[in-house]
ZASEZA-965884 format. One record per atom (N, C-alpha, C, CB): residue number from 1; atom name; x, y, z. Coordinates in steps of 0.2 Angstrom, whole numbers, plus 2048, in hexadecimal, padded with zeros to 3 digits. Atoms other than C-alpha are relative to their C-alpha. Glycine has a CB too. Layout:
% residues N
SITE     i   at     x     y     z
SITE   NUM   CA     X     Y     Z
...
% end
This chain:
% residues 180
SITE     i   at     x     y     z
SITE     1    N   806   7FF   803
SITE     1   CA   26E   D6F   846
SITE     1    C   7FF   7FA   7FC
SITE     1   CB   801   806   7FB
SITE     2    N   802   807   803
SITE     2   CA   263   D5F   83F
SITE     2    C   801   803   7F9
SITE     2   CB   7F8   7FE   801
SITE     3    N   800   802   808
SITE     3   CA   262   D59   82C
SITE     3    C   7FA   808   7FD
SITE     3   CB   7FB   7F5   7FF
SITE     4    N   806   7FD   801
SITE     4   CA   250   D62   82D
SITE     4    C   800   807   804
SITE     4   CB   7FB   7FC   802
SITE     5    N   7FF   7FA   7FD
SITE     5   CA   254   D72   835
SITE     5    C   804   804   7F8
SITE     5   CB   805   801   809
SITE     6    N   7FC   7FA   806
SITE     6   CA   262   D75   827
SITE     6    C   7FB   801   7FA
SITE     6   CB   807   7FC   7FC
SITE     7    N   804   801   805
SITE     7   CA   256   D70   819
SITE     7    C   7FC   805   7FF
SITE     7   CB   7FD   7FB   7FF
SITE     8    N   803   7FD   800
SITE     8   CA   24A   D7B   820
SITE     8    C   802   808   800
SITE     8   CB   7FE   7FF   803
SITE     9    N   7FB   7FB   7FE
SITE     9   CA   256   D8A   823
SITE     9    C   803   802   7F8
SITE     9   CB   807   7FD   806
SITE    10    N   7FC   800   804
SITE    10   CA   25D   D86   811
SITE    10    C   7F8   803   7FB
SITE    10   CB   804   7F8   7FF
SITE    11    N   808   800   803
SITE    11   CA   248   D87   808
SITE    11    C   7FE   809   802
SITE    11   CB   7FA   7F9   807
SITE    12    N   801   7FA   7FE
SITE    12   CA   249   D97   813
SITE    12    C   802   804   7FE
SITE    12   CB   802   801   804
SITE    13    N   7FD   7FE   803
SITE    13   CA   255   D9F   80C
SITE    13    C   800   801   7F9
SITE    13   CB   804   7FE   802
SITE    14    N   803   7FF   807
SITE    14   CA   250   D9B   7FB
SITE    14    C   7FC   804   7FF
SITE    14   CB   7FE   7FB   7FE
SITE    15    N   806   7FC   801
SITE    15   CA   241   DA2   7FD
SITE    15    C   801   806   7FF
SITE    15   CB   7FB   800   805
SITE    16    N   7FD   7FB   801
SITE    16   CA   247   DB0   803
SITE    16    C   803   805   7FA
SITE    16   CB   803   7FF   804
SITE    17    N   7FD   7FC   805
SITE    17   CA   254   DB5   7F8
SITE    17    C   7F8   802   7F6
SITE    17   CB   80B   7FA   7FD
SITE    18    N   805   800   806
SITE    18   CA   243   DB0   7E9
SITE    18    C   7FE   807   802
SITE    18   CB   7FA   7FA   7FF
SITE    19    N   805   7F9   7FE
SITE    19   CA   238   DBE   7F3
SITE    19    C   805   806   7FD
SITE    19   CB   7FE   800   80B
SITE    20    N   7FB   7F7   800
SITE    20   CA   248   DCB   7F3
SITE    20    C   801   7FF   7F7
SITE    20   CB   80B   800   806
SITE    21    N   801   7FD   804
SITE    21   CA   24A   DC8   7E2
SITE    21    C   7F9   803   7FA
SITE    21   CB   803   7FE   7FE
SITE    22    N   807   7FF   802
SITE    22   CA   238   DC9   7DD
SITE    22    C   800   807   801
SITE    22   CB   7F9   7FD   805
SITE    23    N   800   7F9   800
SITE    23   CA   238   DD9   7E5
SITE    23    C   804   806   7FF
SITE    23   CB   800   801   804
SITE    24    N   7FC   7FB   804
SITE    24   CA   248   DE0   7DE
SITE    24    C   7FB   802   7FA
SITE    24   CB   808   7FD   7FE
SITE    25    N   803   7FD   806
SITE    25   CA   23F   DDE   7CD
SITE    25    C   7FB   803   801
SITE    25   CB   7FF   7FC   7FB
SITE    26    N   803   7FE   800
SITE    26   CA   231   DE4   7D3
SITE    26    C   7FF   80A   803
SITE    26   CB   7FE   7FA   802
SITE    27    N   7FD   7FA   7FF
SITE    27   CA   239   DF5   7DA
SITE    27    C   803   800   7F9
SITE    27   CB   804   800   805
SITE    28    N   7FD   800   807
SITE    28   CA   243   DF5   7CA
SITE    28    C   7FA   805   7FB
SITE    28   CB   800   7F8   7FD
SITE    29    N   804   7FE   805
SITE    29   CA   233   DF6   7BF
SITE    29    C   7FB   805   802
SITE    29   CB   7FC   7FC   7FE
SITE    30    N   803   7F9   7FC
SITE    30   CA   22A   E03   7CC
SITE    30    C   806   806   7FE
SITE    30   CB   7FF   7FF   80A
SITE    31    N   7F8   7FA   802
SITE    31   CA   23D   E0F   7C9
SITE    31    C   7FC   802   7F9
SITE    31   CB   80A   7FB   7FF
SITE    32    N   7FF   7FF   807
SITE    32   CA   239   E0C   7B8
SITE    32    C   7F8   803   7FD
SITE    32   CB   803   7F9   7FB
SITE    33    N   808   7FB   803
SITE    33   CA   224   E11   7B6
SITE    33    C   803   806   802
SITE    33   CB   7F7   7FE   805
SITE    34    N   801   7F7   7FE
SITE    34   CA   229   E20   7C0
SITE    34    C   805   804   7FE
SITE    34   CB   800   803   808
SITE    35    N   7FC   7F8   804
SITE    35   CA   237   E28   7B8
SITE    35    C   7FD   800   7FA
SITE    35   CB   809   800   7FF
SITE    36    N   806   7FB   807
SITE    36   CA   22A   E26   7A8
SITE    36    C   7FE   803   801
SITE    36   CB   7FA   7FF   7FD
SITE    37    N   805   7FE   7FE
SITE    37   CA   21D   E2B   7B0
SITE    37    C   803   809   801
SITE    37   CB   7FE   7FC   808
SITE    38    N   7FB   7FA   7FE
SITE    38   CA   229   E39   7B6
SITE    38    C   801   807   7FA
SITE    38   CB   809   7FC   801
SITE    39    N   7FF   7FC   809
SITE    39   CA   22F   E3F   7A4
SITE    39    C   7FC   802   7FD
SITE    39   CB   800   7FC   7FA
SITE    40    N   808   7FD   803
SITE    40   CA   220   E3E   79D
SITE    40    C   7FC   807   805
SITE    40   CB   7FA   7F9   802
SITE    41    N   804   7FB   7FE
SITE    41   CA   218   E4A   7AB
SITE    41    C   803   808   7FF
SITE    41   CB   7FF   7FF   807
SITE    42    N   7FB   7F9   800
SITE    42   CA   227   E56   7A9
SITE    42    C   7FE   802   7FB
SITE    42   CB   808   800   801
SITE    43    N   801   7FD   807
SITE    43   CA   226   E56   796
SITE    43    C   7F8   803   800
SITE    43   CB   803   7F9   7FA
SITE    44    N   807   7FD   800
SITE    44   CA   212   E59   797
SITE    44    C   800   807   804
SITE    44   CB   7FB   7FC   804
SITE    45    N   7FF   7F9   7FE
SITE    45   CA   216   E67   7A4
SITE    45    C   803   805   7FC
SITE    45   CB   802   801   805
SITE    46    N   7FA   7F9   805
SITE    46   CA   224   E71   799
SITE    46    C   7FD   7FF   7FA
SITE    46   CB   80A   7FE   7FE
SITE    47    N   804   7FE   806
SITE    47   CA   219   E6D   788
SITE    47    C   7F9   7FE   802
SITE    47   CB   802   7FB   7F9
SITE    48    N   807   802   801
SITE    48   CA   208   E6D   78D
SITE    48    C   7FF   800   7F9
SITE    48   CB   7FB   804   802
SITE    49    N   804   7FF   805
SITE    49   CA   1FA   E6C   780
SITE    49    C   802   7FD   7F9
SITE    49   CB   801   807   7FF
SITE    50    N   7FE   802   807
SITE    50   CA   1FB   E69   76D
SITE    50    C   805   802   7FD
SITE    50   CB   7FB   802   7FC
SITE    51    N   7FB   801   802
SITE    51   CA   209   E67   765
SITE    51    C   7FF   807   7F9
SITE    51   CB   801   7F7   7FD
SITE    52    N   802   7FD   806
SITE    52   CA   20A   E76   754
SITE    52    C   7FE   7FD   7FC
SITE    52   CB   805   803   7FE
SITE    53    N   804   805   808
SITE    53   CA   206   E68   747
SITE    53    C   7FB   7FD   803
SITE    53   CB   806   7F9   7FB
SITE    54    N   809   803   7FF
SITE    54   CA   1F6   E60   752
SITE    54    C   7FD   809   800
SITE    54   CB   7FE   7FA   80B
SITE    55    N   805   7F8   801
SITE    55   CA   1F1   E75   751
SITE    55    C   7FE   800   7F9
SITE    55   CB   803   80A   802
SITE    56    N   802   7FF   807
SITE    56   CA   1F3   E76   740
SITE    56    C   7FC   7FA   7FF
SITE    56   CB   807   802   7FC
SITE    57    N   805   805   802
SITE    57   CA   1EA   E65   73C
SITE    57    C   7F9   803   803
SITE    57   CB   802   7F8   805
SITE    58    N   808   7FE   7FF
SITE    58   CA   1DC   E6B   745
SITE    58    C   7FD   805   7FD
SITE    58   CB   7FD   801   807
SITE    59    N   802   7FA   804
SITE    59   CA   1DC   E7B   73F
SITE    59    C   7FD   801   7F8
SITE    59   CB   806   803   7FF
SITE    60    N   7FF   802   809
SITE    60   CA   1DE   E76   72D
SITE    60    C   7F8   7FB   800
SITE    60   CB   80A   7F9   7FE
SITE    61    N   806   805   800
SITE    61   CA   1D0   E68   732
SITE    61    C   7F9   804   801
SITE    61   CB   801   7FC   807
SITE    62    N   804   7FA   7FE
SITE    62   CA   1C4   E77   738
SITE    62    C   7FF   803   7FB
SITE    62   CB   802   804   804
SITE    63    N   800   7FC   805
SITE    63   CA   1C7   E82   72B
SITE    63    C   7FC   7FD   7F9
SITE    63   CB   808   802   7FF
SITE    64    N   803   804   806
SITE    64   CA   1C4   E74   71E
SITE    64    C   7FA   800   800
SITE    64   CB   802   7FA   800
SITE    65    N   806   800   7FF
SITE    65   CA   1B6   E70   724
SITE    65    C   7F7   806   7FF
SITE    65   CB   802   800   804
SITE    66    N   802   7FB   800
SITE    66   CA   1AE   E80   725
SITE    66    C   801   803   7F7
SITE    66   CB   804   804   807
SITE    67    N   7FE   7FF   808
SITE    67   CA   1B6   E84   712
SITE    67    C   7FB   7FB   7FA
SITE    67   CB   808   7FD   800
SITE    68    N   806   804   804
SITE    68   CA   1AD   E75   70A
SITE    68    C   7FA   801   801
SITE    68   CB   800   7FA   7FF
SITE    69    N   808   7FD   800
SITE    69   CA   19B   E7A   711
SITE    69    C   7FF   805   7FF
SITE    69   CB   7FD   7FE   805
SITE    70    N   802   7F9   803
SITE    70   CA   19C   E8B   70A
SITE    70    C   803   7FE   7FA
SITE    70   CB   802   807   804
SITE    71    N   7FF   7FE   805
SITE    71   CA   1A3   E86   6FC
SITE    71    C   7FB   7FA   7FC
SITE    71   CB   809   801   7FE
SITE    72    N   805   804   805
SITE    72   CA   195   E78   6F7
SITE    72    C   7FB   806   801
SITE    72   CB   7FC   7F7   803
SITE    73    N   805   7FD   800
SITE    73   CA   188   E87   6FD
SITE    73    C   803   808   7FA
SITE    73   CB   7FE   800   809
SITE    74    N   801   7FC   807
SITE    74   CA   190   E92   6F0
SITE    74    C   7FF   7FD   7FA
SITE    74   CB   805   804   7FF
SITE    75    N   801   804   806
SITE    75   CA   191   E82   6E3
SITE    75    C   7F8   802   7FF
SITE    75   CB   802   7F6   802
SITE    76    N   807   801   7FD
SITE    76   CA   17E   E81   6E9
SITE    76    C   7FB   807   7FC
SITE    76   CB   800   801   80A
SITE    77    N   803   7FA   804
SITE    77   CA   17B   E94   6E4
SITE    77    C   800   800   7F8
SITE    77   CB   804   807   803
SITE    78    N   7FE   804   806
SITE    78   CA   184   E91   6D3
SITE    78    C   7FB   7FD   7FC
SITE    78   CB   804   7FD   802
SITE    79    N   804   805   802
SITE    79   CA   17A   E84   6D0
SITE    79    C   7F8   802   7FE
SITE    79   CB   801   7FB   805
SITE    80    N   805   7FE   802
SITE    80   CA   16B   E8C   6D1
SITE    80    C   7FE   805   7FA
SITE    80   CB   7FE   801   805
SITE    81    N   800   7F9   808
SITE    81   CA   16F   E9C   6C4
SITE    81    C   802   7FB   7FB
SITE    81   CB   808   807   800
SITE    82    N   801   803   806
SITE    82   CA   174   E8F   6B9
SITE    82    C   7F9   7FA   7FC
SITE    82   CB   806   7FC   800
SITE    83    N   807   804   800
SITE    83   CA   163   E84   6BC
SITE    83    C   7FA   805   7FD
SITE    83   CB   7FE   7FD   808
SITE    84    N   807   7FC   800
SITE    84   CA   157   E95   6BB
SITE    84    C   804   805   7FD
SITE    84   CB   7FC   801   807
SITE    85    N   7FE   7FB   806
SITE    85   CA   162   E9F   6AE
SITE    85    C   801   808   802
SITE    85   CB   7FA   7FF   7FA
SITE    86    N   803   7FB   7FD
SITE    86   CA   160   EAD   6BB
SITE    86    C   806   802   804
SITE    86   CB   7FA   7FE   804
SITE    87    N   7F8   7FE   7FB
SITE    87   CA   16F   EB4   6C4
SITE    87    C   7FF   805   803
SITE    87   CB   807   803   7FD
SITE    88    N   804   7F8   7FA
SITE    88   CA   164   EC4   6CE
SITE    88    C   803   7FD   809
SITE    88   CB   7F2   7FF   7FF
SITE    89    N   801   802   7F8
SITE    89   CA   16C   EC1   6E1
SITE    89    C   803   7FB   800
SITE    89   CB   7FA   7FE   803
SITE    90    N   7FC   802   800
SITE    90   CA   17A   EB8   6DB
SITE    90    C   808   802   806
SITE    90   CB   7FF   801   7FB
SITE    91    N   7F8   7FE   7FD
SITE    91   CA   188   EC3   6E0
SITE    91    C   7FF   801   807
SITE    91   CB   803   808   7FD
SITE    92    N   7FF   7FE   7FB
SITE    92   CA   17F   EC9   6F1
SITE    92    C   7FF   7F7   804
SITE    92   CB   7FC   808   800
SITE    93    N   800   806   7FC
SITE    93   CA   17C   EB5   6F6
SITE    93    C   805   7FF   7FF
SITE    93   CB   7FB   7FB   7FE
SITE    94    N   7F8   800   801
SITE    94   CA   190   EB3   6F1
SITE    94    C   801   804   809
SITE    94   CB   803   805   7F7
SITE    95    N   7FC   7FB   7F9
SITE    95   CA   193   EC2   6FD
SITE    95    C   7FE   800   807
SITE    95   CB   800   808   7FF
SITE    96    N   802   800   7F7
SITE    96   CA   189   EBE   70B
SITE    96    C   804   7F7   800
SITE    96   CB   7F4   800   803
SITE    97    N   7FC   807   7FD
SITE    97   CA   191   EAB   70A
SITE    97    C   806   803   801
SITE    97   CB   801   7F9   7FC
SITE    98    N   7FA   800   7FE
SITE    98   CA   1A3   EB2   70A
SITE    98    C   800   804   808
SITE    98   CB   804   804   7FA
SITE    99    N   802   7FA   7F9
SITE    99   CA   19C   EBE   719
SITE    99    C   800   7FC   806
SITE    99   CB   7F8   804   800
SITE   100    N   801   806   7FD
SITE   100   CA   196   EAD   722
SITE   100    C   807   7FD   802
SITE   100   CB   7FC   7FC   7FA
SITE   101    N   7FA   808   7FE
SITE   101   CA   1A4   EA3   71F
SITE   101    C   807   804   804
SITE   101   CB   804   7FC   7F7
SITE   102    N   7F9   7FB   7FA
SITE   102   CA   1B2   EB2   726
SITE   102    C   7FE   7FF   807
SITE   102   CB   801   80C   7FE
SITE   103    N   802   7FF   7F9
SITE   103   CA   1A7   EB3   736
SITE   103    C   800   7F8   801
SITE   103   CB   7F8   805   802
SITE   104    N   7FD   80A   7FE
SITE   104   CA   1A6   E9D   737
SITE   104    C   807   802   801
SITE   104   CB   7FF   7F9   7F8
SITE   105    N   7FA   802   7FF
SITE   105   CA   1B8   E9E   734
SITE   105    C   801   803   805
SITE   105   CB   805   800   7FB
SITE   106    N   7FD   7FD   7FB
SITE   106   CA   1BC   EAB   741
SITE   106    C   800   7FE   807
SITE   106   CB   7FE   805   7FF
SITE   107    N   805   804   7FA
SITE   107   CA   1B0   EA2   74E
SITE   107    C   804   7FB   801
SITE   107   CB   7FA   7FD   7FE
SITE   108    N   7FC   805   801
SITE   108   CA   1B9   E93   74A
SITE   108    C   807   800   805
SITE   108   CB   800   800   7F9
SITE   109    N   7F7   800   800
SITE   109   CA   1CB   E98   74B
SITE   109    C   800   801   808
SITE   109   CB   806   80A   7FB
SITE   110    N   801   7FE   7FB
SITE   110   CA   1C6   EA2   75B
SITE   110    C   7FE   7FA   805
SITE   110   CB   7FC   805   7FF
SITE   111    N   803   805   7FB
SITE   111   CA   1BE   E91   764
SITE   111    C   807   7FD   7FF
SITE   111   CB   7F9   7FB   7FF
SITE   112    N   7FC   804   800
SITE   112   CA   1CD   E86   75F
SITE   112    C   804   807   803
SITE   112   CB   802   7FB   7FB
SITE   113    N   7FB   7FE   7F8
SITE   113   CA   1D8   E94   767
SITE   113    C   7FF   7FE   806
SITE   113   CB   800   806   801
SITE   114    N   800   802   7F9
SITE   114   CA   1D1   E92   776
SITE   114    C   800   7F9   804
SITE   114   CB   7FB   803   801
SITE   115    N   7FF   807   800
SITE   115   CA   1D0   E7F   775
SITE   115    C   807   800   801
SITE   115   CB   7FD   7FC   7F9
SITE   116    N   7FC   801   7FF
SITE   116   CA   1E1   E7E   773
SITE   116    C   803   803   807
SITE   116   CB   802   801   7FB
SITE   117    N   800   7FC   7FA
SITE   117   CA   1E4   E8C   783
SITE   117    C   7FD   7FC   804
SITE   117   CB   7FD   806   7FF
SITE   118    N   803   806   7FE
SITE   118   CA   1D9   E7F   78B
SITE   118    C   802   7FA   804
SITE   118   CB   7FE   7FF   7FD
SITE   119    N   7FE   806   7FF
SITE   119   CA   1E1   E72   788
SITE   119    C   809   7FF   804
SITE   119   CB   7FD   7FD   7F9
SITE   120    N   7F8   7FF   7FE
SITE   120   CA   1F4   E78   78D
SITE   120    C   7FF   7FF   808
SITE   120   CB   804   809   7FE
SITE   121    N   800   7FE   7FA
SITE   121   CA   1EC   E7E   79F
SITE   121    C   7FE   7F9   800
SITE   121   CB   7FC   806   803
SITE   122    N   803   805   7FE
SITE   122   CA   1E3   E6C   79F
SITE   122    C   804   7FC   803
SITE   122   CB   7FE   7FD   7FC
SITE   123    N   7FC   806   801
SITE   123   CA   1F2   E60   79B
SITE   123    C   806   803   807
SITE   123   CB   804   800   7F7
SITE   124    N   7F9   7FB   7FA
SITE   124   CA   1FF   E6E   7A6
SITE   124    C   7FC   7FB   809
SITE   124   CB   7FD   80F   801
SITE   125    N   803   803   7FB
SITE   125   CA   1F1   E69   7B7
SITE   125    C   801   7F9   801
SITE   125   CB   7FA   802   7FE
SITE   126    N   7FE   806   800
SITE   126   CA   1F2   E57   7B2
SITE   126    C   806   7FE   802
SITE   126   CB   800   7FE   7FC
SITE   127    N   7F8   801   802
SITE   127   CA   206   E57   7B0
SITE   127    C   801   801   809
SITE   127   CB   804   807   7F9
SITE   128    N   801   7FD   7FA
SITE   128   CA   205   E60   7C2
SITE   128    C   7FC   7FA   805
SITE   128   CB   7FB   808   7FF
SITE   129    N   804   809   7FD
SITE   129   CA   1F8   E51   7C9
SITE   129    C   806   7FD   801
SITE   129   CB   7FB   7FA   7FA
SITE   130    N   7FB   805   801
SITE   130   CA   203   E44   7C3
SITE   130    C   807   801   804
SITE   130   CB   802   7FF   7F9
SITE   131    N   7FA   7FF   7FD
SITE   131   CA   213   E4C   7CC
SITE   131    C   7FF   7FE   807
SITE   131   CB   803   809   7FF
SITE   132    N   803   802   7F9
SITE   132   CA   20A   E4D   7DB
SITE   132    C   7FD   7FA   803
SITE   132   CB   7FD   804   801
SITE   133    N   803   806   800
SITE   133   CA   202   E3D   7DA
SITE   133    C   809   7FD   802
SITE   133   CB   7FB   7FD   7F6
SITE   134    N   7FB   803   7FD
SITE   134   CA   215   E35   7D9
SITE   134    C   805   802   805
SITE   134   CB   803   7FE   7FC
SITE   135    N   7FB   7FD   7F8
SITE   135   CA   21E   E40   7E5
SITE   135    C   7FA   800   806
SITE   135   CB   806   80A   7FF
SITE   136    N   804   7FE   7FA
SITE   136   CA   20F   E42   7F1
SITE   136    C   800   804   804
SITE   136   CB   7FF   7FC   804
SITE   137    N   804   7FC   7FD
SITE   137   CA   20C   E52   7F4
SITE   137    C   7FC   803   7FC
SITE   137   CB   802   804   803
SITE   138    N   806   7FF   803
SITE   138   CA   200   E5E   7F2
SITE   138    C   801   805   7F8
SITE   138   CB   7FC   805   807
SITE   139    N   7FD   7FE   807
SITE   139   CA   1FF   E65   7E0
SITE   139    C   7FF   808   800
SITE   139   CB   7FB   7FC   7FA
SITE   140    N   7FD   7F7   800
SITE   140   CA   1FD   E76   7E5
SITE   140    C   805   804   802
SITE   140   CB   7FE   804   804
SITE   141    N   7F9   7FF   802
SITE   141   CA   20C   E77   7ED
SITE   141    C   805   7FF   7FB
SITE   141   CB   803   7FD   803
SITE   142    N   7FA   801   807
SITE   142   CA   214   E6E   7DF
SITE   142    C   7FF   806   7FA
SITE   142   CB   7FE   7F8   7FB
SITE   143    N   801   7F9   805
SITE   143   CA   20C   E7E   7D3
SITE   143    C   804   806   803
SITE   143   CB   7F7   802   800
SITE   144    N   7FC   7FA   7FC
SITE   144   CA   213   E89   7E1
SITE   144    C   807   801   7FE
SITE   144   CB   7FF   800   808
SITE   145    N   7F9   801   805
SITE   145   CA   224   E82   7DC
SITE   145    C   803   800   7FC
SITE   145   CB   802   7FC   7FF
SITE   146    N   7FC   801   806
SITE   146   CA   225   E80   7CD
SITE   146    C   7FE   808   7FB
SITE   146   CB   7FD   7F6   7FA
SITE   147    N   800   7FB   803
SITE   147   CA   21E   E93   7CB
SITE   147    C   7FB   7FF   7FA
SITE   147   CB   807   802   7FF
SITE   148    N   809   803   805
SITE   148   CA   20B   E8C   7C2
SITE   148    C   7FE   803   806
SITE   148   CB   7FD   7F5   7FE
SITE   149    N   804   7FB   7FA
SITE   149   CA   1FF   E97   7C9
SITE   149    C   7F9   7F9   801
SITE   149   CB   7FC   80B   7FC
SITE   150    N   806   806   7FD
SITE   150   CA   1F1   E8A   7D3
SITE   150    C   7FB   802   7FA
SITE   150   CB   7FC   801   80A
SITE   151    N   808   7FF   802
SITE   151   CA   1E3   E91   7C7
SITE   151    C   800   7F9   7FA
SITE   151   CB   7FE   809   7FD
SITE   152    N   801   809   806
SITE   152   CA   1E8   E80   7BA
SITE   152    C   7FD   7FD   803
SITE   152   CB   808   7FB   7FE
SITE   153    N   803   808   7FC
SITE   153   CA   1E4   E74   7C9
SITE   153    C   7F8   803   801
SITE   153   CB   805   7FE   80A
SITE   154    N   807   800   7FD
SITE   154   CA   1D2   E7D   7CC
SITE   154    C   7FF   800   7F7
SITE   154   CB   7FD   808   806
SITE   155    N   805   800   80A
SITE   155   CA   1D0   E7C   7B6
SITE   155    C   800   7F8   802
SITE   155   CB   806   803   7F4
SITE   156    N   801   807   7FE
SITE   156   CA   1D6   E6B   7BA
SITE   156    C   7FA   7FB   802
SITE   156   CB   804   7FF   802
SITE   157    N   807   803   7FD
SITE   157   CA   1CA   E67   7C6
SITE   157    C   7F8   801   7FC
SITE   157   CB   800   804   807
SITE   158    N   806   7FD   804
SITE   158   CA   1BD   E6E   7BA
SITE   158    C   7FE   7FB   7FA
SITE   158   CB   803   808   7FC
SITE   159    N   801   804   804
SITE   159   CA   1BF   E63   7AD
SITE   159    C   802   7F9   801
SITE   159   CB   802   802   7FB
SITE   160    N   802   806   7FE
SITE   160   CA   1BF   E53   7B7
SITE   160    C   7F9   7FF   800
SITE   160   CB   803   7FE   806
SITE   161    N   808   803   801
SITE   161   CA   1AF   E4A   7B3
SITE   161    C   7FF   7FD   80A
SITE   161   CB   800   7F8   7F8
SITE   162    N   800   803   7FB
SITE   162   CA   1A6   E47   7C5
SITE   162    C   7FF   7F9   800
SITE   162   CB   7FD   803   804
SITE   163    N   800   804   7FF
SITE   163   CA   1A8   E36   7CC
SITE   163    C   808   7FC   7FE
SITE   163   CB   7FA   800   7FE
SITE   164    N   7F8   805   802
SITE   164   CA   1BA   E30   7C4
SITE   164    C   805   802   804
SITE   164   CB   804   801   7F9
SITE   165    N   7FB   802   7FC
SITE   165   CA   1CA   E2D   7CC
SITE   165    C   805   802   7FD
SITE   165   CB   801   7FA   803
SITE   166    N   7FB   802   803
SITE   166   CA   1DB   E2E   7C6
SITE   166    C   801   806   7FC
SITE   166   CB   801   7FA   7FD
SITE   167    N   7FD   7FB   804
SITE   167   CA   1E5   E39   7B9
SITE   167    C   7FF   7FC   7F9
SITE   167   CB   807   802   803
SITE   168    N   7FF   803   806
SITE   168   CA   1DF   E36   7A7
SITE   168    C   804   803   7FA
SITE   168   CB   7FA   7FE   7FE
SITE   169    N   7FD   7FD   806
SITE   169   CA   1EA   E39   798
SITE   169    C   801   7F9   7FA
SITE   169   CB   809   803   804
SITE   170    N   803   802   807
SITE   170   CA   1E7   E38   786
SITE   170    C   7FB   802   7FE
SITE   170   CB   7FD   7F9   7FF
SITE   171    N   804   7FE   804
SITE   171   CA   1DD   E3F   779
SITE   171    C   7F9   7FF   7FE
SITE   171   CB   803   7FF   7FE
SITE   172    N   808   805   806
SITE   172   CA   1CA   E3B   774
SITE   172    C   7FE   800   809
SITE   172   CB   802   7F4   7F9
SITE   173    N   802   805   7FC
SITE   173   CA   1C1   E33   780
SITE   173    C   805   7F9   803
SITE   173   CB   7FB   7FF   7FD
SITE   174    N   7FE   805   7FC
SITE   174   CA   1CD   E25   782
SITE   174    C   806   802   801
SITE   174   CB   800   7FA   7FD
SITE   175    N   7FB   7FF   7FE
SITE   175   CA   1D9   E27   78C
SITE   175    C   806   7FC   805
SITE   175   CB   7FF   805   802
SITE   176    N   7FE   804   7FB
SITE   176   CA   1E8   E21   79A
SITE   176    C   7FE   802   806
SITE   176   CB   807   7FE   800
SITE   177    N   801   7FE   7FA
SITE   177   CA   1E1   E21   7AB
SITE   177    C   804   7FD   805
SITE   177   CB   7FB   800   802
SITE   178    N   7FB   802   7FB
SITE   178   CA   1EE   E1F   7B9
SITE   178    C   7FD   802   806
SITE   178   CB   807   804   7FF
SITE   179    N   805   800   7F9
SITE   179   CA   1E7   E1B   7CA
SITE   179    C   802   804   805
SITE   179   CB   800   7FA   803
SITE   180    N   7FA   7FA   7FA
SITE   180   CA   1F0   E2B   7D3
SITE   180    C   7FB   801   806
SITE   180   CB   803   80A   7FB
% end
């Protein structure tokens, strides 16, 4: 073998083993997105939804809400018996705001129930996506398996905005979208 065959054979080999370890670390760090990825989809399927203390924040958040604008529109009534010395239609403008504010709050309580309910079948669907996204199949089977009845993946499908791709997760508007 010439000078220049070995050199070249040697250049060869170099390379080589660079590429193989390029692609060890590069398998490495694919192992390691997907058993996040993994975790994460499992722990979202066994806890969908809101956590007990993001319910009670919102709850509390709602309620509040709903509590200080009846209690400036009773400040408000108030205000006026002491401005016009007159208290005729006091008590029954009192008893229709507390009347008001039981049916608001009940309204209320009642939507964020169902928001939350909502939002369990949302995150469950996603969680279900994402599995099937990394093992590649179909996610109905995967519901059929894991004993989730398919009707999550058609809410799912319900509340994908048309035109987007992928699987978003996160709260608000901003969220992580993964290019499944």
């Amino acid at each position: 073998m010439s000078r220049a065959s070995t050199q070249t054979a040697q250049f060869t080999d170099q390379e080589r083993a660079s590429i193989d370890a390029t692609n060890a670390q590069l398998l490495a760090q694919r192992a390691g997105v997907g058993n996040t990825a993994l975790s994460g989809f499992q722990n979202m399927l066994a806890n969908p939804g809101f956590t007990q203390a993001q319910q009670a924040a919102i709850t509390g958040a709602t309620q509040g809400s709903l509590g200080s604008a009846f209690d400036a529109l009773s400040q408000r009534a108030a205000n006026r018996v002491a401005r016009t010395n007159n208290s005729a239609g006091f008590s029954d403008t009192l008893d229709q705001l507390a009347r008001s504010q039981g049916q608001q709050q009940a309204g209320a309580a009642q939507r964020n129930q169902i928001a939350f309910a909502n939002n369990a079948q949302q995150q469950q669907g996603e969680a279900l996506s994402g599995l099937s996204g990394l093992f590649g199949i179909d996610s109905n089977m995967l519901s059929r398996t894991l004993g989730i009845p398919s009707e999550l993946l058609a809410t799912r499908a319900k509340v994908t905005p048309a035109g987007t791709s992928g699987l978003k997760l996160g709260f608000g508007p901003v969220g992580l979208n993964l290019g499944f």
